[in-house]
PLY file of the C-alpha trace (Angstrom):
ply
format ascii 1.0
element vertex 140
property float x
property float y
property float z
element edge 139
property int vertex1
property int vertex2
end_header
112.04 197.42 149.76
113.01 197.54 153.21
111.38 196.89 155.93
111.78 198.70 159.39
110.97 197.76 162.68
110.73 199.93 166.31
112.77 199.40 169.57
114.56 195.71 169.18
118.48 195.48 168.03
118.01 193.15 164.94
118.52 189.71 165.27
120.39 188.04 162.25
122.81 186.14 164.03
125.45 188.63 164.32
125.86 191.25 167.44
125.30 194.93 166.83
127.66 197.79 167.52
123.79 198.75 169.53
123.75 196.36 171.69
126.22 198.37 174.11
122.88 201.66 173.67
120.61 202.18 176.78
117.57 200.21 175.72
115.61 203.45 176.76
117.36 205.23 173.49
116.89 201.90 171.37
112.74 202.53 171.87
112.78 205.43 169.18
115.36 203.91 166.93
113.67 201.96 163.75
115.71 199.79 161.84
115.86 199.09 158.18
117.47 195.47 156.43
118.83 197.78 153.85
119.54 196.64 150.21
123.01 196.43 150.48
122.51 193.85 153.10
123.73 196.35 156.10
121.10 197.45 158.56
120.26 201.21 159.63
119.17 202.22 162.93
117.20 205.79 162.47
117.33 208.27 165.23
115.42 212.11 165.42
118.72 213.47 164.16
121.11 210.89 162.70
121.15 207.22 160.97
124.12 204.72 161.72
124.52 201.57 159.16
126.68 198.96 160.09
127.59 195.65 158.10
128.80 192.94 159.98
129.92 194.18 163.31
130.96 197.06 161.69
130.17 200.83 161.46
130.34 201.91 158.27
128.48 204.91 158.28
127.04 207.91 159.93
124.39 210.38 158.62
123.20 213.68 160.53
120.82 215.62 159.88
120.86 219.69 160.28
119.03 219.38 163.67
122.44 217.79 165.02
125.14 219.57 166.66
128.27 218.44 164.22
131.89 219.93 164.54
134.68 219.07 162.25
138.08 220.84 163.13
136.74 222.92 165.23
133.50 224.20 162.78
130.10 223.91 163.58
129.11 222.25 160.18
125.42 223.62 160.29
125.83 227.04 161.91
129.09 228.46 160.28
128.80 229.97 156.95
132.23 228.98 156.33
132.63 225.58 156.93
131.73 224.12 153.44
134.31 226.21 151.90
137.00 225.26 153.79
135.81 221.49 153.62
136.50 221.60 149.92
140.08 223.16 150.44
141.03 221.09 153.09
140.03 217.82 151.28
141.39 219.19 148.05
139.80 216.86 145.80
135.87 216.77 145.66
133.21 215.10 143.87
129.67 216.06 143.16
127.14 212.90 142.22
123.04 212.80 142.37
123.62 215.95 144.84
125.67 214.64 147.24
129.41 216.27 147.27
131.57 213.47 148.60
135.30 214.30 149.89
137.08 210.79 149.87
139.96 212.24 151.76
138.31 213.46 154.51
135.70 210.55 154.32
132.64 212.71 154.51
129.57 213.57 152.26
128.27 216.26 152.26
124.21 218.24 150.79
122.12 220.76 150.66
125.85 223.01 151.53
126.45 223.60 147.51
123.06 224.63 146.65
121.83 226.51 149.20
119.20 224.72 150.52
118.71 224.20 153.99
115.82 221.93 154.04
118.25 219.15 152.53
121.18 220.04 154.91
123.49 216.97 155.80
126.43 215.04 156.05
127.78 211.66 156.87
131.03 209.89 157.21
131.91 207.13 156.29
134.79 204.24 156.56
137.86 204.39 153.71
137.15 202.71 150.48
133.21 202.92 150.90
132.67 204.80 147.80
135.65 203.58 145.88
133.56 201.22 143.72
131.68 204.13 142.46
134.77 206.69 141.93
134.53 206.64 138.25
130.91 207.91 138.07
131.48 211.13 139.93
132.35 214.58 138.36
134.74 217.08 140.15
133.83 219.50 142.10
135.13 223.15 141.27
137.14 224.29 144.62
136.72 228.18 144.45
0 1
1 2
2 3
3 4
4 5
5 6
6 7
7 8
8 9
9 10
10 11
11 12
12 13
13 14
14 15
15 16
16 17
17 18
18 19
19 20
20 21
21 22
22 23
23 24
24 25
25 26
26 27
27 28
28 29
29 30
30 31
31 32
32 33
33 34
34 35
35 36
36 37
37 38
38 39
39 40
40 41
41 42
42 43
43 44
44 45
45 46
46 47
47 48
48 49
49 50
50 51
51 52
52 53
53 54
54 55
55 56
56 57
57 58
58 59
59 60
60 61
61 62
62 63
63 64
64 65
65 66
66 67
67 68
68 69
69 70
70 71
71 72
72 73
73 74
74 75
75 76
76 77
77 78
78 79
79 80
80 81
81 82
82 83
83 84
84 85
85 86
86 87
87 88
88 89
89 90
90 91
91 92
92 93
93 94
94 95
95 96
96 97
97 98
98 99
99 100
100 101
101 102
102 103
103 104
104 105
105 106
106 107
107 108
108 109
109 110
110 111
111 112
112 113
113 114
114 115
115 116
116 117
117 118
118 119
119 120
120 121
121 122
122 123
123 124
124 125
125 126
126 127
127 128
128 129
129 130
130 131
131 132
132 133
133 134
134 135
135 136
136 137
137 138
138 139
């Protein structure tokens, strides 16, 4: 399980992409020693992980403000549609609808349900490991 903590960049002997935030912002941030050995920083609206100096993801929630060629993911009915074309290959798994070419996940879009509304991107090859357990995703 992981354990969070309030306020201090972590300290295991690497630097963190954070170190460059306003301390001010870093007082609300809690950070998590995640199981896959990266660490999150979770903030109101979004959570960045990062493994070794590196970004390798971002999550925001539906109270963010997130545009993608030129859509406003959470306020334009049309964006999730034209997601799925423009990436051209999507995958559903546990929920989540994941477009490797675009490098974005995506839920709560394909079911209608805005209380589980978000999306993240992440770095190439994150979820290649897992590739095979997905299902396609119908493109309408």
């Amino acid at each position: 399980m992981a354990v969070g903590r309030r306020g201090a960049v972590p300290g295991n002997g690497h630097s963190s992409p954070l170190q460059a935030v306003h301390p001010r912002l870093l007082e609300k941030v809690v950070f998590f020693n995640g199981l896959l050995g990266e660490t999150e920083a979770t903030y109101d609206a979004f959570i960045i992980q990062y493994s070794r100096q590196k970004l390798v993801e971002i999550g925001f929630s539906k109270n963010a403000r997130v545009i993608i060629y030129g859509m406003d993911l959470f306020n334009d009915a049309n964006a999730f549609q034209a997601l799925l074309r423009r990436d051209s290959c999507p995958y559903e798994s546990y929920g989540f609808i994941i477009l490797l070419n675009l490098g974005i996940t995506l839920t709560g879009f394909h079911d209608s349900d805005p209380n589980q509304l978000a999306i993240t991107a992440f770095v190439r090859g994150r979820w290649n490991d897992s590739k095979n357990e997905f299902r396609r995703f119908p493109v309408p």
